[in-house]
N, C-alpha and C positions, 0 to 999 in steps of 0.2 A: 438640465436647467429648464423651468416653467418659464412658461408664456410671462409672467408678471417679472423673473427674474430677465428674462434678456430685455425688456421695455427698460426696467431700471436700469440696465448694464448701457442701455442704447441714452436712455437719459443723462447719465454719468458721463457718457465721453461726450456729448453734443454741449453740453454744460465746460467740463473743462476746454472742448476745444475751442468754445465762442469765446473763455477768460482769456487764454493762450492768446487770440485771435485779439483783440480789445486790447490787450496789456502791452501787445507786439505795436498796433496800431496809435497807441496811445504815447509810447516813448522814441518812436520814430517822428511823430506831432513836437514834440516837445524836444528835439533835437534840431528840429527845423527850424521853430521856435527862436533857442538860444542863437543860432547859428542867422536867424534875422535879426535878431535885438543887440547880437556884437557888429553888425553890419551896420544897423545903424546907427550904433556909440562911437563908428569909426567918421562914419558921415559928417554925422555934427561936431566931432571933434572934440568928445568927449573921454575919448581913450586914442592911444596909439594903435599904429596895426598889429603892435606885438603885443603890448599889451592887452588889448582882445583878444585876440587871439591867443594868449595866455587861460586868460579867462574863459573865453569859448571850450579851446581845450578841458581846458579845469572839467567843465561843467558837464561835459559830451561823457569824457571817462567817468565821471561818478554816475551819470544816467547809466550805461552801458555795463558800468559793477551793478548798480541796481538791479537790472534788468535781466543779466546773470544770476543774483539773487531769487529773483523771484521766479526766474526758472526753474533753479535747483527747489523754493519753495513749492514751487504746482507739481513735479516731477516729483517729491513726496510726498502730495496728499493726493495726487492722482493712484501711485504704488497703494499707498494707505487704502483705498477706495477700494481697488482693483481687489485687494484681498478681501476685504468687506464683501466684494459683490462676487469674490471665487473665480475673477478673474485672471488670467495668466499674467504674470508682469513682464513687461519690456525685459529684463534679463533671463525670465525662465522661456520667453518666444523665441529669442535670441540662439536661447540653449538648443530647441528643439530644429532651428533651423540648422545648427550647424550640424546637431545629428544627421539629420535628416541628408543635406548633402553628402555628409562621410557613409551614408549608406546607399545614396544614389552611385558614389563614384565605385563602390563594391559590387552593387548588381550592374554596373557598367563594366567591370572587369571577371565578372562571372561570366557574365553574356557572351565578352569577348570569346574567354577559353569557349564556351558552347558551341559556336560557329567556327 
């Protein structure tokens, strides 16, 4: 891999992970958010507390399906990229790690018999 290709590889993940980072930060705001504005619909006595809290519910779960969403969406156009830029993806690292241990536990039981 050249010089120019690992800068792009290094700009690629610093890019999705400030999105990742921003999108995390952004719908954790915005659950705080709802979670003060049914607090104070309860105050003024504008809802009940179950009803709020119906509603807060409501709104928390479809933030959090969202947000799952758009994980699954980053998590394929990161895959997508990774290939583009020839890099390993999270399930082929995955693979290699687990080789790699099932052949650690082998020369550890070579070694054994050795000594």
């Amino acid at each position: 891999m050249t010089a120019q290709e690992r800068k792009l590889q290094k700009m690629a993940q610093d890019l999705f992970k400030n999105l990742w980072t921003e999108a995390q930060e952004t719908a954790t705001r915005t659950e705080n958010q709802v979670t003060s504005f049914v607090d104070r619909l309860v105050e003024r006595g504008s809802a009940s507390k179950d009803e709020a809290r119906r509603v807060g519910d409501d709104a928390i779960q479809r933030l959090r399906k969202g947000r799952d969403e758009m994980s699954r969406f980053l998590d394929q156009r990161l895959e997508a990229m990774a290939g583009l830029l020839k890099m390993p993806s999270r399930a082929e690292v995955e693979d290699l790690r687990k080789r790699v241990e099932k052949l650690s536990k082998r020369v550890e039981r070579v070694a054994a018999r050795i000594q």
